[in-house]
Steps between C-alpha positions, in 0.01 A plus 500: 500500500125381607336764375725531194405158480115585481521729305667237219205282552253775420643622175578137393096445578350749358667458193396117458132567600447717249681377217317358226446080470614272276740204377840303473783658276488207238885289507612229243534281830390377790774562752650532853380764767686825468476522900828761519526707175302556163137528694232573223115532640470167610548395802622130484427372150683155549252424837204543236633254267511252746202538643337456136713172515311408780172584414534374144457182299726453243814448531760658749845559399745665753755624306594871467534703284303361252350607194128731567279351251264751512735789453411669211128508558578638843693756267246593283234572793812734643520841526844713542636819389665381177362222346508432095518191274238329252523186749246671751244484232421104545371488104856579430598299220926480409797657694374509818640714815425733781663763717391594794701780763354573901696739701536417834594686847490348846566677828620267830553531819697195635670423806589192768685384761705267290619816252558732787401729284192729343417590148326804490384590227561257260463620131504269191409586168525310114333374283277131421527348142345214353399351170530311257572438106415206312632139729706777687374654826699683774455729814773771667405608845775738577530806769755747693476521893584767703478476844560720824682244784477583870818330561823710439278819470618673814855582602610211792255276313720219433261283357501388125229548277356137391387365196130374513495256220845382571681642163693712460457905530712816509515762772521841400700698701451896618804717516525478863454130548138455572287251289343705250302184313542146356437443173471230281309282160326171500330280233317224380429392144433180304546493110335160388458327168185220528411240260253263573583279757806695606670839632838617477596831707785695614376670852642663782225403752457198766476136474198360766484144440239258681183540719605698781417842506804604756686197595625351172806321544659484121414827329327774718355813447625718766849412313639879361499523134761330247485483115456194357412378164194197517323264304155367599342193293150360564370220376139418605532418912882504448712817589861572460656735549900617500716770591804664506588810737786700614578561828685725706731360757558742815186718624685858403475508121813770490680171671825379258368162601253548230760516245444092533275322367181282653243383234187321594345210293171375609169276396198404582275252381137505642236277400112635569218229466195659621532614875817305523807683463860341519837693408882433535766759456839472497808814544832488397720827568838495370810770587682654267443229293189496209344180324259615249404113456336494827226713372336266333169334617581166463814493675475407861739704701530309839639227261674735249684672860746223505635546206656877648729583774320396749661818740407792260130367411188427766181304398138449704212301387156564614195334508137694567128408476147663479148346572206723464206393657122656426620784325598649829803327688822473353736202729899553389829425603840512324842267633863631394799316506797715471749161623500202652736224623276222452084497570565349867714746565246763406275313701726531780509856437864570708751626302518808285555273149167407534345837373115501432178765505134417549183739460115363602254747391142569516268807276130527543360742234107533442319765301131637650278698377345753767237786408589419149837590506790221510717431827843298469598389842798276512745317769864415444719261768840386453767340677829413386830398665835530325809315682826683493752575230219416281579748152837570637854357375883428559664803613748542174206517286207713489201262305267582788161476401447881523499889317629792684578306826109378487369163470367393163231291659339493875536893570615362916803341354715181682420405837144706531156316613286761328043505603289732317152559484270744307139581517360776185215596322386751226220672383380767306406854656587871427481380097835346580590141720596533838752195609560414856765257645652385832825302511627332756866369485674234781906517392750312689845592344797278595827643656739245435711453192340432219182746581681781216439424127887612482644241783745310362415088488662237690378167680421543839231379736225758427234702736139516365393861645716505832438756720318690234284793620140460410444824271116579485336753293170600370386735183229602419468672155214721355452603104299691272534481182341737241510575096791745503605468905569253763573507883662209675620478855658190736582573848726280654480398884703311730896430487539687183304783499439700188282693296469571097192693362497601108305667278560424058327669263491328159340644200 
């Protein structure tokens, strides 16, 4: 397996060294990390965007996705294998559109501790769209994976091959019972229509609202996937923005539970005025019941939730702000209140009624130039504590606050006192960037009920963390990133071991 393992590394190496250098695939939005599924040549795209945040001076919204302003003159400096339309000629004059078309293949290896369970090799191949046509513009990332799994492969192994992004997959069988491969599709697209001083979309992508980068408590990026239709509106130092998306309510998406319904209605209003940043946003997730009023702007929903059954419907209001300092430090933090009996009694903080989530934060971003080239070095720390049952529900309803079994907003769900910290940098060499990171993550996970996005709610006298086993690990992650190829790997050490090295090309 070790030298197997080498020998992955080398071939995964030599091909980013010597690829050719270049830029971003150009997207209609700025949106969430793709940190399981859907990897293009970047790296981490969404850690860049806040790091320009920090280092900026205009204004900083945090709400994602948004509309990329600069889209189609990142399109018309673009090169891909198909590409046609008189809207990459900027004197264009009239009907205006564009067409571009990137294939794209990726080869993993992945495995951890927590999957019991090694992907090797990985293969995903598809196809990248994007373009636009007139006040229309859209984007279609979408790919097949096949993948080898080490569990189940070998007659006595009992294991069970495990999905690494959490959706579902399906194992192909060979005639004598062995695990032949797992196969399965994933995508990502956004279809918007702009005018002005707004955007409507349909999407099937993340919502990442507020100015954490992996602690948000609302709306977080490390959420899987959902469609949703959304409508942002800007006006001057005022953004809002409202959405609608539809969940799925148990983790296995063959599950007959998903024959019901949960729908998500959600806004956020966020106010930038220079370096000062404040937002609120608000959730309202209804089962198997649907009230298109609620996606409208102006309505508030943790008013508007009283005016439902209160035992097939669950509400949280959040609060969140951002002061940037110099051009380099960003100070943040972001309260949730999922319930309450009365403010003393959240005060108090004893009983499981009083259900609540709080993030500090802290990113230091500069940009230096050394031998005339430029150096981005950056610093992220977070903390954030989330008291138990928070985004849960009664137990003969299912409005958690979650898709596929997975919290919609902090990714360490109820009961989970969550540290991370992250040094990186990048520069240019080889013709390419080279980005290097180190993560360090603290987890304490509670064992008592209401720890599980699923357990059912009731009042009791809660425990904060109780007996919960400090869970330490540290990553650090390498990439290249080329023209036409990319290498990115993350080793993970500690209590959850794991490793995941890929290689895309992208033409």
């Amino acid at each position: 397996m070790r030298i197997r393992l080498i020998r992955v590394l080398a071939v995964f190496c030599l091909a980013a060294l010597f690829g050719p250098a270049g830029s971003l695939a150009a997207s209609p939005v700025v949106g969430a990390e793709r940190s399981r599924n859907l990897k293009q040549l970047d790296y981490a795209p969404m850690l860049w965007e806040y790091h320009a945040q920090t280092v900026g001076e205009g204004r900083a919204f945090f709400t994602y996705p948004r509309r990329n302003d600069g889209f189609r003159d990142e399109l018309r400096r673009e090169r891909a294998l198909v590409s046609f339309g008189n809207g990459l000629d900027s004197a264009a004059s009239g009907h205006s559109f564009a067409i571009l078309a990137s294939p794209v293949l990726g080869i993993d290896y992945r495995g951890s501790e927590a999957m019991n369970d090694t992907v090797w090799p990985g293969f995903d191949g598809g196809l990248y769209l994007r373009g636009f046509a007139d006040s229309i513009d859209f984007d279609l990332d979408a790919r097949i994976y096949a993948e080898s799994h080490s569990a189940g492969s070998s007659d006595g192994d009992k294991r069970t091959p495990q999905s690494f992004d959490g959706e579902v997959f399906d194992v192909q069988h060979e005639d004598r019972g062995g695990v032949d491969y797992v196969s399965y599709a994933r995508y990502r697209a956004h279809l918007g229509l702009n005018y002005a001083f707004f955007r409507l979309q349909l999407a099937r992508d993340v919502l990442h609202w507020g100015p954490g980068y992996y602690n948000n408590l609302t709306l977080n990026q490390f959420a899987l996937p959902y469609n949703m239709i959304a409508l942002d509106v800007v006006f001057g130092p005022l953004r809002v923005y409202s959405a609608y998306a539809d969940l799925r309510v148990n983790s296995w998406s063959y599950s007959k539970d998903n024959l019901n319904d949960r729908n998500m209605y959600a806004h956020r209003y966020e106010l930038a005025l220079g370096n000062l940043t404040v937002g609120m946003s608000e959730l309202q997730i209804l089962y198997n019941e649907n009230k298109p009023w609620l996606f409208t702007p102006v309505v508030p929903l943790f008013i508007e939730k009283g005016n439902y059954t209160e035992r097939v419907n669950n509400g949280a209001l959040a609060f969140d702000i951002d002061y940037r300092l110099f051009s380099m430090l960003r100070l943040y933090g972001e309260f949730l209140l999922d319930d309450m009996e009365s403010p003393y009694a959240v005060y108090e903080n004893r009983y499981s009624n009083n259900r609540w989530a709080g993030m500090l934060g802290m990113h230091f971003a500069q940009n230096l130039t050394v031998a005339q080239r430029r150096l981005q070095l950056g610093s992220i720390a977070e903390i954030a504590r989330v008291e138990p049952y928070t985004y849960c529900h009664y137990d003969t309803a299912q409005a958690q606050m979650a898709h596929l079994g997975r919290p919609l907003g902090n990714p360490n769900g109820p009961n989970s006192l969550a540290v991370d910290w992250t040094a990186y940098a990048q520069f240019p060499a080889l013709a390419g960037s080279i980005f290097m990171g180190l993560h360090n993550k603290w987890l304490w996970k509670g064992v008592d009920a209401g720890s599980s996005i699923d357990d059912p709610y009731k009042t009791v006298e809660k425990r904060f963390v109780h007996g919960a086993p400090l869970v330490y690990t540290v990553a650090p992650s390498l990439s290249f990133q080329g023209k036409f190829v990319s290498f990115m790997g993350e080793l993970t050490f500690g209590d959850e071991a794991g490793v995941y090295l890929r290689t895309t090309f992208m033409w």
